[in-house]
Structures are given as structure tokens and as C-alpha cells.
PyMOL Python script that loads the backbone (N, CA, C, O; Angstrom):
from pymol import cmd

cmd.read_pdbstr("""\
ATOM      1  N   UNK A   1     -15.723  14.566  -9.892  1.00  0.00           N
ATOM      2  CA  UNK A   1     -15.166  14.673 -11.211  1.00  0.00           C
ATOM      3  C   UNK A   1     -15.092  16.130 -11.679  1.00  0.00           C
ATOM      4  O   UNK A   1     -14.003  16.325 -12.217  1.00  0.00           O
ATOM      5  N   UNK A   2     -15.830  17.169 -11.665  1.00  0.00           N
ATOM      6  CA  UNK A   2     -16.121  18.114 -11.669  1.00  0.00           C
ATOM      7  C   UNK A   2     -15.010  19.039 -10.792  1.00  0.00           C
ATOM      8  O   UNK A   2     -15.046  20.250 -11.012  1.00  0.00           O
ATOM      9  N   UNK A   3     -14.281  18.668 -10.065  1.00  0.00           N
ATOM     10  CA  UNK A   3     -13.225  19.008  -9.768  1.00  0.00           C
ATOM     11  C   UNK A   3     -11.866  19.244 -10.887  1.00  0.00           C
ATOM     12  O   UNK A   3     -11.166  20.232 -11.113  1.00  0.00           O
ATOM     13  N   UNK A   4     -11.869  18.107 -11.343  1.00  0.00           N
ATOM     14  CA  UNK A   4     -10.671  17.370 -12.348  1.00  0.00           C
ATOM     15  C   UNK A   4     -11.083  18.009 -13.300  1.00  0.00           C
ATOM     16  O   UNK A   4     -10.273  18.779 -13.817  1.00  0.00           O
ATOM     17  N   UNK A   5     -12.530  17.928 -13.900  1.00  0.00           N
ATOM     18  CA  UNK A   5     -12.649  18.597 -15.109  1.00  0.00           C
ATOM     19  C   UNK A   5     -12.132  19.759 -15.197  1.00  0.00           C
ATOM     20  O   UNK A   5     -11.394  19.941 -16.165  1.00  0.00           O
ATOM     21  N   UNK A   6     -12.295  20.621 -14.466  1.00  0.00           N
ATOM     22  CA  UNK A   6     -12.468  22.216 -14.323  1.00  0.00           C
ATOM     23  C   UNK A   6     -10.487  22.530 -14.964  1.00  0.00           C
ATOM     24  O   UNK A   6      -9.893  23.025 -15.922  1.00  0.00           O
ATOM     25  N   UNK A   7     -10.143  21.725 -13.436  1.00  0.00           N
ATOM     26  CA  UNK A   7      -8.472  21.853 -13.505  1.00  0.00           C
ATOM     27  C   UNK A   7      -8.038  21.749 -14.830  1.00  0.00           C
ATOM     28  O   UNK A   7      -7.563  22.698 -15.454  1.00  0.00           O
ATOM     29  N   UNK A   8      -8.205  20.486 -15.330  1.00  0.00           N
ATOM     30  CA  UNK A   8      -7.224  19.696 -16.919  1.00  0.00           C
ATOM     31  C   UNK A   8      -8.292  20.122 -18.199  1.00  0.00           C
ATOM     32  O   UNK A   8      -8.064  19.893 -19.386  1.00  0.00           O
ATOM     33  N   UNK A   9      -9.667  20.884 -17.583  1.00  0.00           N
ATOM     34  CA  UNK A   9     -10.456  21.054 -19.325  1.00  0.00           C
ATOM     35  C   UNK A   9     -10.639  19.950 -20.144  1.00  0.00           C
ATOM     36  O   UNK A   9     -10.467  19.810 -21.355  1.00  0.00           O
ATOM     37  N   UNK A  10     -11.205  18.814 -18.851  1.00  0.00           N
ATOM     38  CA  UNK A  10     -12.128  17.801 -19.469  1.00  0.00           C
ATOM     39  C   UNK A  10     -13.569  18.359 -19.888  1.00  0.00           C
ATOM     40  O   UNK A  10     -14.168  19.399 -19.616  1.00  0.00           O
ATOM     41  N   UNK A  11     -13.931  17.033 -20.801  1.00  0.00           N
ATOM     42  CA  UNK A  11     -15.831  17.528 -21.510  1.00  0.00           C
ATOM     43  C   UNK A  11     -16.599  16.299 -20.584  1.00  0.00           C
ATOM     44  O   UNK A  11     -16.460  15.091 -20.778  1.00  0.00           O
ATOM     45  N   UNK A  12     -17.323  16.846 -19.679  1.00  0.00           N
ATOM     46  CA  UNK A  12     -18.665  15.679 -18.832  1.00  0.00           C
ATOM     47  C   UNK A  12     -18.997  15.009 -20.002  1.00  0.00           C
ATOM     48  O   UNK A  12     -18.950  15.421 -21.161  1.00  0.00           O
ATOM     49  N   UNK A  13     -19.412  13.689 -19.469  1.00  0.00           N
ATOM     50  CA  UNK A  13     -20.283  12.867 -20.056  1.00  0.00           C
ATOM     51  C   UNK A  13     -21.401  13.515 -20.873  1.00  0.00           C
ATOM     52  O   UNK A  13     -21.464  13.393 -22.097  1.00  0.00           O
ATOM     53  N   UNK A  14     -22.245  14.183 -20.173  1.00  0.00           N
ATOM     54  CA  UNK A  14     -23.465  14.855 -21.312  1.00  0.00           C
ATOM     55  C   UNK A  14     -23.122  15.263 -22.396  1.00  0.00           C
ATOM     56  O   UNK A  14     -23.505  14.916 -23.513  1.00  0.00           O
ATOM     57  N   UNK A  15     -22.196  16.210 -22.013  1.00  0.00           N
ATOM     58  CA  UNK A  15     -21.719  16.924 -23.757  1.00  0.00           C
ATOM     59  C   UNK A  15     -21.127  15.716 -24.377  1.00  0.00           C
ATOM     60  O   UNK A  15     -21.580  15.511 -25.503  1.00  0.00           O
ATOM     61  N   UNK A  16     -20.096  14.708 -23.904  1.00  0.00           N
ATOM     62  CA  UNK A  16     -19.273  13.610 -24.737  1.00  0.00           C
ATOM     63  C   UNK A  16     -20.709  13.022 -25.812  1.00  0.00           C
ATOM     64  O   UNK A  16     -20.723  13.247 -27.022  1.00  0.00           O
ATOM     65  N   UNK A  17     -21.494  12.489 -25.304  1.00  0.00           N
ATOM     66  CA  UNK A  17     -22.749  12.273 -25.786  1.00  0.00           C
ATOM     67  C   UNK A  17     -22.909  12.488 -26.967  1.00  0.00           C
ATOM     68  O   UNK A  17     -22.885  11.676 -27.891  1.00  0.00           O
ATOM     69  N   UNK A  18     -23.159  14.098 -27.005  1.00  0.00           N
ATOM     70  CA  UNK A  18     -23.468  14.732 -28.218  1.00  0.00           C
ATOM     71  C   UNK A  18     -22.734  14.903 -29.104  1.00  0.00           C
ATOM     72  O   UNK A  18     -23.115  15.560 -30.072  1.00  0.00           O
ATOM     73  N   UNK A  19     -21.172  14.249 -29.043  1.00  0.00           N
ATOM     74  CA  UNK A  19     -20.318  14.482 -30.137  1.00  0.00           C
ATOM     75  C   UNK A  19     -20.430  13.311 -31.045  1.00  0.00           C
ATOM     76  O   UNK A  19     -20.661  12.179 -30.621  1.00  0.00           O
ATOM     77  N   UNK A  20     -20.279  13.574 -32.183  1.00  0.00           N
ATOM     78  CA  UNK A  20     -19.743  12.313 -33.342  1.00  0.00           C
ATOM     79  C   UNK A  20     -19.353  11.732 -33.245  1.00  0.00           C
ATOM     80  O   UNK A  20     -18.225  12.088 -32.905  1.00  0.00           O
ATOM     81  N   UNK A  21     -19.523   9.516 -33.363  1.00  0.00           N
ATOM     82  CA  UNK A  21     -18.475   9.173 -33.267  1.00  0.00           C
ATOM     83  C   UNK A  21     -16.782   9.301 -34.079  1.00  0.00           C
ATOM     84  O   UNK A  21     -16.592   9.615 -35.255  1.00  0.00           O
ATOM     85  N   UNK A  22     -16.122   9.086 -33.439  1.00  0.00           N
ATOM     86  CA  UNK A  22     -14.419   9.259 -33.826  1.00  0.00           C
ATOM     87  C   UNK A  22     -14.018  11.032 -33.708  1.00  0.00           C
ATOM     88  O   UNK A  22     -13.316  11.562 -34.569  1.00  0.00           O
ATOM     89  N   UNK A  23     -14.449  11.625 -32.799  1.00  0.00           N
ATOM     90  CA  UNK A  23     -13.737  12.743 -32.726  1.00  0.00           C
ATOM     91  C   UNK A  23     -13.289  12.788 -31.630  1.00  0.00           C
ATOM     92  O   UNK A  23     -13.834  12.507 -30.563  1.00  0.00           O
ATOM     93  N   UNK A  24     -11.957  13.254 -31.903  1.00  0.00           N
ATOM     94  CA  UNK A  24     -10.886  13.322 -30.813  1.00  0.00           C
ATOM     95  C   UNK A  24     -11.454  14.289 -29.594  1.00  0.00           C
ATOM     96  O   UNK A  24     -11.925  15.421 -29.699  1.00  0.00           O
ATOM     97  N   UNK A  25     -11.310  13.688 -28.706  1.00  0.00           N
ATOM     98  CA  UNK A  25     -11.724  15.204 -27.109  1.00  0.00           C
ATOM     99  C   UNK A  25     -10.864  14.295 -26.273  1.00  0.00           C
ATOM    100  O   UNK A  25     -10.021  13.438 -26.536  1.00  0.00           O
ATOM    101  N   UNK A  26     -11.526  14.928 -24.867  1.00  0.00           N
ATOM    102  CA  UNK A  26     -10.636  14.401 -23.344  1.00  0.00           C
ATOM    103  C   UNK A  26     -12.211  14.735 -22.598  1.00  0.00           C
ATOM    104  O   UNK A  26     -12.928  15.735 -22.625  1.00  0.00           O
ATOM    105  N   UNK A  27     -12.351  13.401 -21.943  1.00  0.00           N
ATOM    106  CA  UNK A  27     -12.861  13.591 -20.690  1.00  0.00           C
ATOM    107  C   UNK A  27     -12.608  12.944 -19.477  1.00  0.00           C
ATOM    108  O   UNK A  27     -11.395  12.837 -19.299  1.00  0.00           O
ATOM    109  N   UNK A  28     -13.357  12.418 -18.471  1.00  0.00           N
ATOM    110  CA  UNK A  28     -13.106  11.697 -17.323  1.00  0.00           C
ATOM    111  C   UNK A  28     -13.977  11.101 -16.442  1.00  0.00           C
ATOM    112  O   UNK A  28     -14.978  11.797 -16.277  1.00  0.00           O
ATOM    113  N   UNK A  29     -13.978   9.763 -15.621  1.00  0.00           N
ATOM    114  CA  UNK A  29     -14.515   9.336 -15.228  1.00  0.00           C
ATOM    115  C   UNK A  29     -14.402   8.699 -14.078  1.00  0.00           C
ATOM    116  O   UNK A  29     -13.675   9.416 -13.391  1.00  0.00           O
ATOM    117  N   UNK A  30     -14.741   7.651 -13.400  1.00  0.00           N
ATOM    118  CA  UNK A  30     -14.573   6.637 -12.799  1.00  0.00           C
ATOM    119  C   UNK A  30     -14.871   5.385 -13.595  1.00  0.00           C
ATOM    120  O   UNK A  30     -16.037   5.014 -13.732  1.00  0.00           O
ATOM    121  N   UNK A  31     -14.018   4.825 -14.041  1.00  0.00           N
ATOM    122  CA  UNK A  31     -14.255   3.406 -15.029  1.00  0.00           C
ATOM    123  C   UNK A  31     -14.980   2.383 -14.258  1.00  0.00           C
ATOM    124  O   UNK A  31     -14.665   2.108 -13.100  1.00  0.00           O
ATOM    125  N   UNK A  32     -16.187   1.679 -15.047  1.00  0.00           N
ATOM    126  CA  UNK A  32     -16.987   0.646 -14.157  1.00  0.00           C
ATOM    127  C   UNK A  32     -17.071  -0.542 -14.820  1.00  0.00           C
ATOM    128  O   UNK A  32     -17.557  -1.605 -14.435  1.00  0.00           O
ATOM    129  N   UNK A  33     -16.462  -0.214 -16.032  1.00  0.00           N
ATOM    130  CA  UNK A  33     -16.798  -1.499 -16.771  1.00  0.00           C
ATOM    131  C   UNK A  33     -15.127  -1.184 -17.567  1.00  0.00           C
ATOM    132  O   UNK A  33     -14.398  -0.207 -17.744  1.00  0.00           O
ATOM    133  N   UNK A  34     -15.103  -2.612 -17.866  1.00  0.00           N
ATOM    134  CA  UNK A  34     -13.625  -2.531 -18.488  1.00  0.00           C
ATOM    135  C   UNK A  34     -13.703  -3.921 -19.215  1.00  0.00           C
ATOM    136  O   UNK A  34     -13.854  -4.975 -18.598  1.00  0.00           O
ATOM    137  N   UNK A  35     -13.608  -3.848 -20.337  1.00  0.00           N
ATOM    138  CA  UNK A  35     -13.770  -5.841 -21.207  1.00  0.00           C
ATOM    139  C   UNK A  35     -13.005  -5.757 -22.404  1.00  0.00           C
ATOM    140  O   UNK A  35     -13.126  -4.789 -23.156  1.00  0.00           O
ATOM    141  N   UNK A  36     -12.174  -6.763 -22.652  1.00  0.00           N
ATOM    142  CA  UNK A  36     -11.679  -7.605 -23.272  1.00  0.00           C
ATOM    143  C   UNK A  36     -11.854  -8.820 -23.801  1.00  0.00           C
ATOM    144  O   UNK A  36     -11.405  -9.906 -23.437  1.00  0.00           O
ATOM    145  N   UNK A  37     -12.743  -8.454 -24.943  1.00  0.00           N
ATOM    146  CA  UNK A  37     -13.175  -9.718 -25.478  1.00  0.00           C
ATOM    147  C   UNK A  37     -11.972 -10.514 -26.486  1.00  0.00           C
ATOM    148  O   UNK A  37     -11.299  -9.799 -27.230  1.00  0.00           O
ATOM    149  N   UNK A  38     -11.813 -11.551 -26.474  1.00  0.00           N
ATOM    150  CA  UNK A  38     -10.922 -12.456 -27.112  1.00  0.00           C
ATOM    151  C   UNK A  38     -11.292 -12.437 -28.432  1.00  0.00           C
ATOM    152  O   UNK A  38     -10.427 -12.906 -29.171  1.00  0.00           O
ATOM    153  N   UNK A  39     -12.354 -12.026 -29.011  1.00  0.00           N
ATOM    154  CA  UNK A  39     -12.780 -11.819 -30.432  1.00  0.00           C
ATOM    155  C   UNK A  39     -12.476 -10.646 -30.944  1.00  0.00           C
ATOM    156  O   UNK A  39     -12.561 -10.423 -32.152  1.00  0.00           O
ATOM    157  N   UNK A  40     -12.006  -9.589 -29.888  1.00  0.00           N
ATOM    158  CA  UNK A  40     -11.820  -8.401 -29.990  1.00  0.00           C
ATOM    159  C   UNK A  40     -10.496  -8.048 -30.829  1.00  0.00           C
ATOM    160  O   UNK A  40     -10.626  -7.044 -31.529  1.00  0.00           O
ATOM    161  N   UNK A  41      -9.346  -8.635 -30.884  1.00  0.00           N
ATOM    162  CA  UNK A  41      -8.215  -8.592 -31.415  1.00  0.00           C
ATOM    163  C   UNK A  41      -6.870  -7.692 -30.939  1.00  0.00           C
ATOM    164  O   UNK A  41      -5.936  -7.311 -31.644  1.00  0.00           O
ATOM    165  N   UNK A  42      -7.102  -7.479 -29.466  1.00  0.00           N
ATOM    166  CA  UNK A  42      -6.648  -6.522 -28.930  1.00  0.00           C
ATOM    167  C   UNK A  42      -7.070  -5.415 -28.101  1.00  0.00           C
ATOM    168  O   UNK A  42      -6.412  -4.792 -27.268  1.00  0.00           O
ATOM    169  N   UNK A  43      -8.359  -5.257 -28.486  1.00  0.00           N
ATOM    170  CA  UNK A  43      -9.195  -4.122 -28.305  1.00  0.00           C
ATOM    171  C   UNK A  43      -9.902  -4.140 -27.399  1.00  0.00           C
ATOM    172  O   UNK A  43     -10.709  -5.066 -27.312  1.00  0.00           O
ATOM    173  N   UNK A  44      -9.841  -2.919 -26.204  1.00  0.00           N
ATOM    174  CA  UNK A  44     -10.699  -3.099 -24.861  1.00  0.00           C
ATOM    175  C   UNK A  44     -11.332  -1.860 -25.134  1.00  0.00           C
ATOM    176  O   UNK A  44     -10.927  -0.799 -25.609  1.00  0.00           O
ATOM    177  N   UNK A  45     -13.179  -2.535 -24.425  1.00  0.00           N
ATOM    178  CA  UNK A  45     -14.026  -1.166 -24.346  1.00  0.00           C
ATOM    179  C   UNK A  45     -13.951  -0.864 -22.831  1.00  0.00           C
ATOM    180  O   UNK A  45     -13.388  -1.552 -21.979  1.00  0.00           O
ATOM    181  N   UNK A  46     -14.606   0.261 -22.662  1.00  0.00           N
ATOM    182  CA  UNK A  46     -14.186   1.045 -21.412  1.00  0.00           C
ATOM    183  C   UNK A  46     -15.449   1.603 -20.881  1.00  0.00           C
ATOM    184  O   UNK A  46     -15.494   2.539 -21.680  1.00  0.00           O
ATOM    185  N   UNK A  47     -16.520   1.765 -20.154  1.00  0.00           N
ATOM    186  CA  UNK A  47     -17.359   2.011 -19.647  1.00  0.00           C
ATOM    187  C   UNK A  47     -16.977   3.601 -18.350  1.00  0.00           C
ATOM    188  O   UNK A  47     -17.062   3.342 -17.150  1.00  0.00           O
ATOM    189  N   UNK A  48     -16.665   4.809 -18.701  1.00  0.00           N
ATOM    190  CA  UNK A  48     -16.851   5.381 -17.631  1.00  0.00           C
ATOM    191  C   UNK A  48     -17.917   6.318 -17.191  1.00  0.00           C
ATOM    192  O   UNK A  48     -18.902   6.485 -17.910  1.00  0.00           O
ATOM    193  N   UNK A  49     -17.778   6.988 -15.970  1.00  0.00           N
ATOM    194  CA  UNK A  49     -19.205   7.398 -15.043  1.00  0.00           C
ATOM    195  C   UNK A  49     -18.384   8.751 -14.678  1.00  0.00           C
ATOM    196  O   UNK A  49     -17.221   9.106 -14.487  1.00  0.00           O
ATOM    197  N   UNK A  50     -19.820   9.338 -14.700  1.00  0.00           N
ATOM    198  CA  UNK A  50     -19.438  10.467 -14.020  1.00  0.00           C
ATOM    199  C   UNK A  50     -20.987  11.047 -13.725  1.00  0.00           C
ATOM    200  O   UNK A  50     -22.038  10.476 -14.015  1.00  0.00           O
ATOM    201  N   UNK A  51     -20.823  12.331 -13.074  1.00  0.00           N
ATOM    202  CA  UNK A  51     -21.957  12.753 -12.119  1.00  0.00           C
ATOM    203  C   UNK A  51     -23.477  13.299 -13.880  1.00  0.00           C
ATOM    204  O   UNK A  51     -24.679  13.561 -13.912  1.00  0.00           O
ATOM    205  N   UNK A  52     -22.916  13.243 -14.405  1.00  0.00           N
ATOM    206  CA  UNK A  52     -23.540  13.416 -15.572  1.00  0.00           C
ATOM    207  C   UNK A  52     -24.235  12.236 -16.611  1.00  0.00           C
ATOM    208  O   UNK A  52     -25.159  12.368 -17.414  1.00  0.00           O
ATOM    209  N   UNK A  53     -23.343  10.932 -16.239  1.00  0.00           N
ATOM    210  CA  UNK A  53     -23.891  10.180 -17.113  1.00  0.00           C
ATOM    211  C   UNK A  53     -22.900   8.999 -17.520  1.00  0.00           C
ATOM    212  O   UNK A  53     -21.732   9.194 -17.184  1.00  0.00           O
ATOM    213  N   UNK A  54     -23.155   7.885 -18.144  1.00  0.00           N
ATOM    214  CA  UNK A  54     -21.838   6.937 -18.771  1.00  0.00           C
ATOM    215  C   UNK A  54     -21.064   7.303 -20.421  1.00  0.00           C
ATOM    216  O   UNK A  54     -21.782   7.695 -21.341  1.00  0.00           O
ATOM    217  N   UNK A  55     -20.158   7.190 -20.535  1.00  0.00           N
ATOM    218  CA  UNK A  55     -19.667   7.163 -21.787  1.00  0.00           C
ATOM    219  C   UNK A  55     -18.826   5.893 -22.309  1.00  0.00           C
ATOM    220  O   UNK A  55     -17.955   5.469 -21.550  1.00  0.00           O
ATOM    221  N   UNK A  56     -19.005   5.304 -23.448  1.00  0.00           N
ATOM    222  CA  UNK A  56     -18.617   4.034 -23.671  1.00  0.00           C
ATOM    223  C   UNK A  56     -17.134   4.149 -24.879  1.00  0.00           C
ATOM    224  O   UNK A  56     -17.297   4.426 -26.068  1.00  0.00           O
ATOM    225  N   UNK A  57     -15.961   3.914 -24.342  1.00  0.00           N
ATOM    226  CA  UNK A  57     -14.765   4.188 -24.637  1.00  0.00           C
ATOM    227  C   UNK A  57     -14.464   2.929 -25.607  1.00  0.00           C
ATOM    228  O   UNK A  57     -14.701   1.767 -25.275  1.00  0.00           O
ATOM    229  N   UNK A  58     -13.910   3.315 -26.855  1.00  0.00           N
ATOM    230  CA  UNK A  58     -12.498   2.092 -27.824  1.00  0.00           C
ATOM    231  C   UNK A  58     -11.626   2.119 -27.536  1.00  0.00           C
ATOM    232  O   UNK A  58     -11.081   2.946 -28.267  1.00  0.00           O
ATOM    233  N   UNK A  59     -10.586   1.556 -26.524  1.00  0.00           N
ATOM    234  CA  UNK A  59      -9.269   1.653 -26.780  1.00  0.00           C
ATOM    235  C   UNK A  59      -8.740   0.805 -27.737  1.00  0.00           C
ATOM    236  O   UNK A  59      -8.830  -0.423 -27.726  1.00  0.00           O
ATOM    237  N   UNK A  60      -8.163   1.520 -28.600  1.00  0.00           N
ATOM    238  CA  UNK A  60      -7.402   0.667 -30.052  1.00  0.00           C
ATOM    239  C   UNK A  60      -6.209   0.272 -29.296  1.00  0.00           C
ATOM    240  O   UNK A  60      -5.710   0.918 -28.374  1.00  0.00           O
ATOM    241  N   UNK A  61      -5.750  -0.968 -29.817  1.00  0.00           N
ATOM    242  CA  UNK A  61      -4.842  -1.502 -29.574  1.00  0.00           C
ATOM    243  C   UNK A  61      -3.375  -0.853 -29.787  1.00  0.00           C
ATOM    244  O   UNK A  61      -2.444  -1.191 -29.057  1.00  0.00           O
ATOM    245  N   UNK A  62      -3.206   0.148 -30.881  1.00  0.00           N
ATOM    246  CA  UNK A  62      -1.667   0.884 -31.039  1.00  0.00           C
ATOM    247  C   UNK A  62      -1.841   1.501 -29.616  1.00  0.00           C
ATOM    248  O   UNK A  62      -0.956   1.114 -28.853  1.00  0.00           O
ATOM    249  N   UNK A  63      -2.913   2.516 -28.948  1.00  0.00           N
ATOM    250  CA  UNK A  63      -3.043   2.732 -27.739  1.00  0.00           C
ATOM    251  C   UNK A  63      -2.746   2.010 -26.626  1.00  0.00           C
ATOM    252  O   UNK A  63      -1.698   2.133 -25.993  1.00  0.00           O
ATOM    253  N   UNK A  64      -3.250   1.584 -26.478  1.00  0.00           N
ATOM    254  CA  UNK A  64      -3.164   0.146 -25.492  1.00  0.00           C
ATOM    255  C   UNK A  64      -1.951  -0.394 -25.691  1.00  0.00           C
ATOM    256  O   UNK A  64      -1.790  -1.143 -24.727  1.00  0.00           O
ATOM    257  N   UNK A  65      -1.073  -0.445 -26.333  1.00  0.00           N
ATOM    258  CA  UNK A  65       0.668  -0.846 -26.290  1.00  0.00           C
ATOM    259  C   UNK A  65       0.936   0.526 -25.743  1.00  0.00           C
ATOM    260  O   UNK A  65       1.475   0.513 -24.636  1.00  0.00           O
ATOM    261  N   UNK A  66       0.729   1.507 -26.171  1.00  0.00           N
ATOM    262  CA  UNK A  66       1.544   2.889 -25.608  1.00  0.00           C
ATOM    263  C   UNK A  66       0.798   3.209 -24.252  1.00  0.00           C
ATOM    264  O   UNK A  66       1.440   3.977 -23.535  1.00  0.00           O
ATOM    265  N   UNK A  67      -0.021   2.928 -23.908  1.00  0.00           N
ATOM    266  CA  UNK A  67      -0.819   3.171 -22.415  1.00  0.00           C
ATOM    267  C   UNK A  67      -0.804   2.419 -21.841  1.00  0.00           C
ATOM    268  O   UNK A  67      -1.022   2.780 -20.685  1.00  0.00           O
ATOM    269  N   UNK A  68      -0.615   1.113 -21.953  1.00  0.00           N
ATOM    270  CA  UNK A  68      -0.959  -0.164 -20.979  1.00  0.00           C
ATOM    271  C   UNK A  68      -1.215  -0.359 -19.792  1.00  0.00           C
ATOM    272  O   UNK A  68      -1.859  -1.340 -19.420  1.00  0.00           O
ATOM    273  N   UNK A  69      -0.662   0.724 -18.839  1.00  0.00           N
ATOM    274  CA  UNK A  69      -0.704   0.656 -17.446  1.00  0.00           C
ATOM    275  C   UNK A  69      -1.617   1.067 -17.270  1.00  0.00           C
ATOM    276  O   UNK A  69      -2.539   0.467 -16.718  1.00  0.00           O
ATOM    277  N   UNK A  70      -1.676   2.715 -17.855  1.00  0.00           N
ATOM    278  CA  UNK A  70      -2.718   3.593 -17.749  1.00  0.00           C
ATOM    279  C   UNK A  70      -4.081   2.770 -17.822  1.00  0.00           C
ATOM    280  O   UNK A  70      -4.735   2.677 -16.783  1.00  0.00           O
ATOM    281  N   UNK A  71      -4.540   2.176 -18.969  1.00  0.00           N
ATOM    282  CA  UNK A  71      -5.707   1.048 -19.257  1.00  0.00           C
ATOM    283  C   UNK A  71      -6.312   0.507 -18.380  1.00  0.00           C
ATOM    284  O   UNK A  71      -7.429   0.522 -17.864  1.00  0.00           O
ATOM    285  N   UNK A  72      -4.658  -0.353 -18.234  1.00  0.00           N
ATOM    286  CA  UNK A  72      -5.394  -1.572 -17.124  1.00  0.00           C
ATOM    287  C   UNK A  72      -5.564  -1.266 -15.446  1.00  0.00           C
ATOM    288  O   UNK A  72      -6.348  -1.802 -14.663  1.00  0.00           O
ATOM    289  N   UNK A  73      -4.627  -0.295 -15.208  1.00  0.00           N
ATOM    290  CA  UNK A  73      -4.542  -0.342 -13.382  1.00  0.00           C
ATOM    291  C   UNK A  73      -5.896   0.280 -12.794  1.00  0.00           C
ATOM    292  O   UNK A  73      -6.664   0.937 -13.497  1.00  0.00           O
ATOM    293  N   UNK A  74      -6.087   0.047 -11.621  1.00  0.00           N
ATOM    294  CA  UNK A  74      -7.110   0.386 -10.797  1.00  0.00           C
ATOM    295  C   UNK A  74      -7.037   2.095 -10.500  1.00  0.00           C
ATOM    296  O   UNK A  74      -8.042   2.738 -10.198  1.00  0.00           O
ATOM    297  N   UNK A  75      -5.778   2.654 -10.631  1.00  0.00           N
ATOM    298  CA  UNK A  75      -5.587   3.898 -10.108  1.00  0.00           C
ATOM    299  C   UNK A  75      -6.043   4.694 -11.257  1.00  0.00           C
ATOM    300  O   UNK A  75      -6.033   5.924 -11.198  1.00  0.00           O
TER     301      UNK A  75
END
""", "prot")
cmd.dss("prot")
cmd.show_as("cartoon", "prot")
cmd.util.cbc("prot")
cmd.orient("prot")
């Protein structure tokens, strides 16, 4: 990951951590968890990993219509 970061000026997991929730950044991972709860209303959480640690992602649903692929695919 630490590769990718460097290139595109992603933030590791550790620092993501320490930010507030709802502030906008970019980081990266390997996604391990991915759920869609039916109570959710649209809304998938996102579990990713990296050599630093997990970070636990909201994708809002206006997102998730404009990303959809991005979201869901394995790649």
C-alpha cells in the first residue's frame, strides 16, 4: 500500500484514525469487509486494511449511485 500511497498522496490508516469524524481525506486499502445491511437504506460500510491498521468507511448512498462499480467490484 505504501507504494500507492506515496504515488496518489494517500493518508495510512494510523493517521486516518486520528482525524474527526466527517472530514473529507483519501486513503487506501485492501477492503475486507464490505456490508449492506437492509436496515441500512442504501448505505454500505466498508472495512479497509492496510500495513498500518483498519479503517471503517460510510459509503452514502448519493455516492454509491455515482461509484457503484468502484464500491462493489473485487478490483
Amino acid at each position: 500500500m505504501k507504494f500507492c500511497r506515496d504515488k496518489a498522496r494517500l493518508v495510512p490508516a494510523e493517521t486516518l484514525r486520528t482525524y474527526p469524524d466527517g472530514r473529507l481525506t483519501r486513503g487506501c486499502g485492501i477492503v475486507t469487509v464490505r456490508q449492506r445491511p437492509s436496515t441500512a437504506k442504501g448505505v454500505i460500510f466498508v472495512t479497509l486494511e492496510d500495513e498500518s491498521g483498519n479503517v471503517n468507511v460510510i459509503v452514502w448512498r448519493g455516492l454509491l449511485e455515482k461509484q457503484r462499480k468502484e464500491a462493489l467490484s473485487a478490483l
